[in-house]
Every structure is written in C-alpha cells, then in structure tokens.
C-alpha atoms as a printed R data frame, in Angstrom:
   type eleno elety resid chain resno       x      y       z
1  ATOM     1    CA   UNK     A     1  84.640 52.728 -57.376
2  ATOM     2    CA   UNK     A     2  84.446 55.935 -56.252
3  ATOM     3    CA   UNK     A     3  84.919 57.961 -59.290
4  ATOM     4    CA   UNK     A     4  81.358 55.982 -60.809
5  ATOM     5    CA   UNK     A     5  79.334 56.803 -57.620
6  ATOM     6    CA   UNK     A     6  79.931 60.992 -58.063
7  ATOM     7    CA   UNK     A     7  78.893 60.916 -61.445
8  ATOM     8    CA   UNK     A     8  76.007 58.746 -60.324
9  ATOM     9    CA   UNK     A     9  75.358 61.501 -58.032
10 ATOM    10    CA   UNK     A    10  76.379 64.459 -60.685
11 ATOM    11    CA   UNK     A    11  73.597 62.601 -62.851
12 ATOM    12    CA   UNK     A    12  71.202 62.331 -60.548
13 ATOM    13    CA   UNK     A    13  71.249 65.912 -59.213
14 ATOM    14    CA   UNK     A    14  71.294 66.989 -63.096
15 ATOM    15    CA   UNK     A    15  68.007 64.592 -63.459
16 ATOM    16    CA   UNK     A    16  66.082 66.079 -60.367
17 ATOM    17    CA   UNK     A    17  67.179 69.895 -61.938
18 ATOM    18    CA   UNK     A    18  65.912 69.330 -64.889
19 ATOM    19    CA   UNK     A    19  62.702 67.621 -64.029
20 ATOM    20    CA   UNK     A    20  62.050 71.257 -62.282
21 ATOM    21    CA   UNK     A    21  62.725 73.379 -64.454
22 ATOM    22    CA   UNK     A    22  60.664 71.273 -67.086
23 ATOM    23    CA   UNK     A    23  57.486 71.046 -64.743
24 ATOM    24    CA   UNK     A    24  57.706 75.137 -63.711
25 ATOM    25    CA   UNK     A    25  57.869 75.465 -67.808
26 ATOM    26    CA   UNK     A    26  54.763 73.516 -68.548
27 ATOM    27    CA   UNK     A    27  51.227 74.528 -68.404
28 ATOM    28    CA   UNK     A    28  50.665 74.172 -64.961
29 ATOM    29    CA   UNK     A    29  48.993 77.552 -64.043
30 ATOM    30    CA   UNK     A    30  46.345 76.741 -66.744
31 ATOM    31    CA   UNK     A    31  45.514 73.176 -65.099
32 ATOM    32    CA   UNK     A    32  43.246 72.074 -62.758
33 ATOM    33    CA   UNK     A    33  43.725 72.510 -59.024
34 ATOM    34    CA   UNK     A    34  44.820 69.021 -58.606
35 ATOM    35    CA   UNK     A    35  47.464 68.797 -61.172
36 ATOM    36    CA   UNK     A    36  48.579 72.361 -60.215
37 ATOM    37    CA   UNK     A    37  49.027 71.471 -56.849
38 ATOM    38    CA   UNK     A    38  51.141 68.083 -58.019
39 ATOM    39    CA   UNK     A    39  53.301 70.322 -60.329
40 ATOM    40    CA   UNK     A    40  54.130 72.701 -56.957
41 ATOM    41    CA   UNK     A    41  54.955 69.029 -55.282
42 ATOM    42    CA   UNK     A    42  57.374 67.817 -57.971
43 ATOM    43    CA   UNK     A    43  59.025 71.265 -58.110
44 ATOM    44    CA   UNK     A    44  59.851 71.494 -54.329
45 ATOM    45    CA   UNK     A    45  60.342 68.328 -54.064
46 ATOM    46    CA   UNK     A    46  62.563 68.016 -56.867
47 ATOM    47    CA   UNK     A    47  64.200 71.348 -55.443
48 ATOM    48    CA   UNK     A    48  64.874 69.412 -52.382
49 ATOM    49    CA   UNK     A    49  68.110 67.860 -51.026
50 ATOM    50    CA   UNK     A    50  65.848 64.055 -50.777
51 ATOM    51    CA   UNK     A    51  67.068 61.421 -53.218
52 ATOM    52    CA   UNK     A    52  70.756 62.293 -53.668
53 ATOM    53    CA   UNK     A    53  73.461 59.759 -53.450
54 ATOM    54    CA   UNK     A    54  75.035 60.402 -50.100
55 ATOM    55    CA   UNK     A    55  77.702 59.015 -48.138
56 ATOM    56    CA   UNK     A    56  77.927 58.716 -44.427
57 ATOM    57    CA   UNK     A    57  80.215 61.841 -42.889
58 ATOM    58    CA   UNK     A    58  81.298 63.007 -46.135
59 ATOM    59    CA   UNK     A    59  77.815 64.808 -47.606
60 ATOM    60    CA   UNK     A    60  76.057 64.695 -51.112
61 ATOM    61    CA   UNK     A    61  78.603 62.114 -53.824
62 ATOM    62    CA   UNK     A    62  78.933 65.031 -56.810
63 ATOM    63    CA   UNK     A    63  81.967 65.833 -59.157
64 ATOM    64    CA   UNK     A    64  82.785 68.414 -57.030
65 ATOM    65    CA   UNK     A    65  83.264 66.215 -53.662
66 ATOM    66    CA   UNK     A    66  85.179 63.871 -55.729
67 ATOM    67    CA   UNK     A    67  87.657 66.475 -56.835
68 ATOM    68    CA   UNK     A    68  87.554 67.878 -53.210
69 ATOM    69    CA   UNK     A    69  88.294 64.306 -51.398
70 ATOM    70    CA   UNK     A    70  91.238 63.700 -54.549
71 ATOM    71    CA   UNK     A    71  92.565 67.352 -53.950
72 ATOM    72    CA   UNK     A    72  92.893 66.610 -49.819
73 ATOM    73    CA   UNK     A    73  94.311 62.557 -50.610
74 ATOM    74    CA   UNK     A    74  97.297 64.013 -52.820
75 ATOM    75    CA   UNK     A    75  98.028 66.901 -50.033
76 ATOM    76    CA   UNK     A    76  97.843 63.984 -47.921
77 ATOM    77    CA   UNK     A    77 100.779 61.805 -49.859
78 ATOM    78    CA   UNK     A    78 102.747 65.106 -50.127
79 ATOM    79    CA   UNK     A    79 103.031 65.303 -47.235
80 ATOM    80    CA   UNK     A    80 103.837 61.676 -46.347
81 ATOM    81    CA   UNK     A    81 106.605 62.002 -48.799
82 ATOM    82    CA   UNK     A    82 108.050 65.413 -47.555
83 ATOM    83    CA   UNK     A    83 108.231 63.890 -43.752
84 ATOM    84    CA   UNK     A    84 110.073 60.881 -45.115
C-alpha cells in the first residue's frame, strides 16, 4: 500500500511541474491583464508545496521517501538479526 501512494505522489508532483512549465511557455505576456495575472497564479501556485500527497510526520509521499523509509526498515532488520 505504500509503494502505490509514492508514485501517486511522484505523479502528482510530475503533474503540478509540468503544468508550470507549460503555462510560463504559453503566450501569457501577450494576453490580457486578467489572464496574465491567472497564468502568474497557476505558476506559483503550481510552484508551491500545496496539493502534494503527504503523510503525517514523515513529509511529502515521493519515490524518493519511499526508497528512504525502505533503505532505514532493512538497516532496521539488520540489525535485529545481528543482535540475535
């Protein structure tokens, strides 16, 4: 269960990247105040740490966290199995 919610997360934080980067590479300087100043919005926004998967005490769910949290679990049984 925990191996599907970090990609969640991985695909999520790919999403929000590339939904910046495609709204600085539109035409947004060449649009009207209004739409410029939305474009600016979804690009901070979207720059943002708001709206990634998260868990309580452990920080944002991404590939790298999961490989992190694996990493310190097997340490973890080493050493369980070197004491006994």
């Amino acid at each position: 269960m925990f191996w599907p919610l970090c990609e969640a997360g991985e695909a999520v934080a790919a999403a929000r990247e590339s939904l910046a980067g495609s709204a600085y590479r539109g035409s947004w300087l060449e649009a009207a105040p209004r739409e410029r100043r939305d474009a600016l919005l979804l690009m901070t926004a979207a720059s943002g740490r708001g709206g990634l998967l998260r868990g309580r005490g452990v920080g944002t769910l991404r590939r790298r966290f999961f490989f992190k949290a694996i990493r310190a679990w097997f340490n973890f049984l080493q050493t369980l199995i070197n004491v006994f």
